[in-house]
N, C-alpha and C positions, 0 to 999 in steps of 0.2 A: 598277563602281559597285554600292552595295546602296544600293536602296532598299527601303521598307515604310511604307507608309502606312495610316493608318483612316480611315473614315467614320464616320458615325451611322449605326447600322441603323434608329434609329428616325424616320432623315431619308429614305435611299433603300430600305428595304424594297418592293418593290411594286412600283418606279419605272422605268423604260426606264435611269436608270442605276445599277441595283443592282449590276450588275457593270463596273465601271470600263472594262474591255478589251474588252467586247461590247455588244451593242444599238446602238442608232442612234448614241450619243454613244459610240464608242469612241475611243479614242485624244485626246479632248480634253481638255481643262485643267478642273481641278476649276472655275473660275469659270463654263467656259462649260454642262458638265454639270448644274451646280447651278442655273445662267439655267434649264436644258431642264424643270426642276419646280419654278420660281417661287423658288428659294430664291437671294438675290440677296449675294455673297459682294460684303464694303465693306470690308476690310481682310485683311494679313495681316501676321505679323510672323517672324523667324528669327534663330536662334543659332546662333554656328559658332566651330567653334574645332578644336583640334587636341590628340592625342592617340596613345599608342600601339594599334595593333590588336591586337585578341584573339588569339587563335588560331585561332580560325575564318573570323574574318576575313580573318586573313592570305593563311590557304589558298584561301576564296573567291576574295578581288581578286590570287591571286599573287602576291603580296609577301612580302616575308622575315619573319619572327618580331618584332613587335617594333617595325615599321618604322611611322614614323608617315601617321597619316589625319586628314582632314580630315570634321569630323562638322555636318552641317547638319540642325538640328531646324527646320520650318517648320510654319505654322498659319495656315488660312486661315480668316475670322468672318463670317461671317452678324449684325452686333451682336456682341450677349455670347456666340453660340453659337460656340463652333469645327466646323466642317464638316468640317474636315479637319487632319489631323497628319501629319506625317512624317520620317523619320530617315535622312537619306541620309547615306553616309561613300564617300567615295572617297581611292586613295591620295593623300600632300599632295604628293609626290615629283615625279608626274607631271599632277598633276591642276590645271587653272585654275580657278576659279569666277568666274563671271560673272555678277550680278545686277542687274535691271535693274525700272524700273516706270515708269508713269506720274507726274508731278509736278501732276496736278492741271488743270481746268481755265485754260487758259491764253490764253484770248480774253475775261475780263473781266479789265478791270484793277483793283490794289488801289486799294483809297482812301485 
């Protein structure tokens, strides 16, 4: 898999999680990272589709020239701000994706 993801620097500069993979909040999910300096992430949304890999690509995930991936663009929002972007492709050959979230509060009923 590739991923690559950004922040705002103008959100985590400064912050215990300006680097995503250290300080107290490593390894956690942009939601819960983002909780750890009040910045309270209410949405996310993603595109995915499929396509052939680069070149480089190829070579990175081992696949043949050509061979197709599956490209997952995600963004997670604070409101209107995005907190977070990202571009994950893995091959589609071998690869499942599985996406999953919450539905909402579900102990009051509709009216």
């Amino acid at each position: 898999m590739l991923a690559t993801s950004w922040e705002p620097l103008s959100i985590t500069k400064g912050t215990p999680i300006a680097f995503p993979e250290a300080g107290p909040c490593a390894g956690q999910g942009v939601t819960q990272r983002m909780a750890a300096i009040s910045v309270l992430v209410d949405a996310w949304d993603e595109g995915v589709w499929a396509r052939p890999a680069s070149p480089s690509e190829a070579r990175t995930l081992s696949i043949g020239a050509g061979s197709i991936v599956t490209v997952v663009e995600r963004s997670y929002f604070a409101g209107e701000l995005v907190v977070e972007a990202a571009d994950i492709i893995v091959p589609a050959e071998s690869t499942k994706l599985v996406c999953t979230g919450p539905v909402g509060d579900n102990t009051t009923p509709a009216p």
